[in-house]
C-alpha positions as CSV (number, residue, x, y, z in Angstrom):
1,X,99.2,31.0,13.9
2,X,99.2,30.1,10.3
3,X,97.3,27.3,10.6
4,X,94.5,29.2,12.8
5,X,94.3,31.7,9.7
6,X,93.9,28.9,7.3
7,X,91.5,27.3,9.1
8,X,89.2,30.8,9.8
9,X,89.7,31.8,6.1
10,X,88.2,28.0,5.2
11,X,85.0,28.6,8.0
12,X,84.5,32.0,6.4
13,X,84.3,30.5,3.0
14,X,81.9,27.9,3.6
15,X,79.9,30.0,5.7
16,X,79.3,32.8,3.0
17,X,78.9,30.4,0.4
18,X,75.9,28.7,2.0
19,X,74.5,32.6,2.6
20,X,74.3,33.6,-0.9
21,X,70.8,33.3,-1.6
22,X,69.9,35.1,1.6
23,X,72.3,37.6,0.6
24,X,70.1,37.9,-3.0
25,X,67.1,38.2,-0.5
26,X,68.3,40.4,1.9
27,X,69.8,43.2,-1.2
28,X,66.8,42.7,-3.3
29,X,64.6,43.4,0.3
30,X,66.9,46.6,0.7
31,X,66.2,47.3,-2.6
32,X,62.2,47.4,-2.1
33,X,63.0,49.4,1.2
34,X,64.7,52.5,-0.6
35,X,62.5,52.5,-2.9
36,X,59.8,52.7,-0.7
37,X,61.5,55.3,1.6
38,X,62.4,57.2,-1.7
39,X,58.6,57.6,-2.4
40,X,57.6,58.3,0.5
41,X,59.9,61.5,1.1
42,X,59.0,62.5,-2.4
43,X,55.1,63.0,-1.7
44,X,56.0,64.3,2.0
45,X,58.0,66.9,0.2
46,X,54.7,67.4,-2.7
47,X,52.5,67.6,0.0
48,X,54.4,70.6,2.4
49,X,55.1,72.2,-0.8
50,X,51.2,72.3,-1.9
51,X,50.1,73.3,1.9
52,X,52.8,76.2,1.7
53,X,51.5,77.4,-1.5
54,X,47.4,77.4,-0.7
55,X,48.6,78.9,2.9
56,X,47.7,76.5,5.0
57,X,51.2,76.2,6.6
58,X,52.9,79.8,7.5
């Protein structure tokens, strides 16, 4: 059994190491994404709150 965990611990070491520019990617595309979402849900929120006040939303 120790030799299985030695060998899975090496597999999962070279396998991360060769994903760390996807890795870079995939945070920094996460990144754009919340931003994005974050925006979004800020002018949704603007544009109730500006309907409510003229009255066009009861």
């Amino acid at each position: 059994m120790t030799t299985e965990k030695a060998k899975n611990s090496k597999n999962i070491a070279s396998a991360t190491s060769g994903q760390s520019e996807s890795k870079k990617e995939l945070n920094q595309k996460t990144s754009v994404e919340f931003s994005v979402s974050i925006l979004l849900g800020v002018v949704v929120i603007v544009l109730v709150a500006a309907t409510a006040y003229y009255g066009l939303v009861r």
